[in-house]
C-alpha positions, 0 to 999 in steps of 0.5 A, spaced: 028 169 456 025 175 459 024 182 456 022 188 458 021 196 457 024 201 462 020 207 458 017 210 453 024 212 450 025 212 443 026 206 440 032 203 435 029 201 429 030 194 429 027 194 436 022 188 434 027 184 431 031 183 437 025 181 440 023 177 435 030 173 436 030 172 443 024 167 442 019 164 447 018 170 453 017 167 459 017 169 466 022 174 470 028 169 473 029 171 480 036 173 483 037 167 485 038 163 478 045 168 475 041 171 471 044 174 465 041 181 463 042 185 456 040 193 456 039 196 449 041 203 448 035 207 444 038 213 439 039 218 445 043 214 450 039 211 454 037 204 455 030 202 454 029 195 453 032 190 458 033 182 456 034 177 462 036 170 461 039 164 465 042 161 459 049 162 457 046 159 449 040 164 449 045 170 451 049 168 446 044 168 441 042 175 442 048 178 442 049 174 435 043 177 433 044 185 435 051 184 433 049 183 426 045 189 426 050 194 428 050 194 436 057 192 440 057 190 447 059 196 452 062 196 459 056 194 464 053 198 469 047 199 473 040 202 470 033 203 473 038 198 480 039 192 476 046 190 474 047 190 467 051 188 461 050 194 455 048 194 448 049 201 443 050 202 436 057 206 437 063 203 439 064 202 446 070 207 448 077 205 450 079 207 458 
């Protein structure tokens, strides 16, 4: 797994947490691997930290981790040109 900041952004509080659970950081995967990535939502909205990874068992635990911690899985879309599954602290809103 792959982690990487955007910005300065503010940032949550349990933010070296989550990246203490996405364990060893390796190398960035390329297009071609089916990367899964998880973006984190700071406290303004804005996504700050992205997490890539080719394993489905990686992604899971890290959702599992961020999950204990109050943040809930929102509808995916594009940041900084990347394609994204998002990770706030509010409830994703229903359409």
């Amino acid at each position: 797994m792959y982690t990487s900041l955007l910005d300065e952004l503010p940032r949550l509080v349990d933010d070296e947490l989550f990246t203490a659970a996405s364990g060893a950081i390796e190398a960035p995967a390329r297009d071609s691997d089916g990367i899964i990535r998880i973006g984190i939502e700071g406290p303004f909205g804005k996504v700050y930290r992205i997490f890539e990874t080719t394993s489905v068992v990686e992604a899971v635990r890290l959702f599992e981790t961020l999950h204990e911690h109050g943040l809930h899985g929102d509808h995916g879309r594009r940041e900084a040109g990347l394609a994204l599954t998002r990770v706030c602290s509010r409830q994703p809103q229903q359409p």
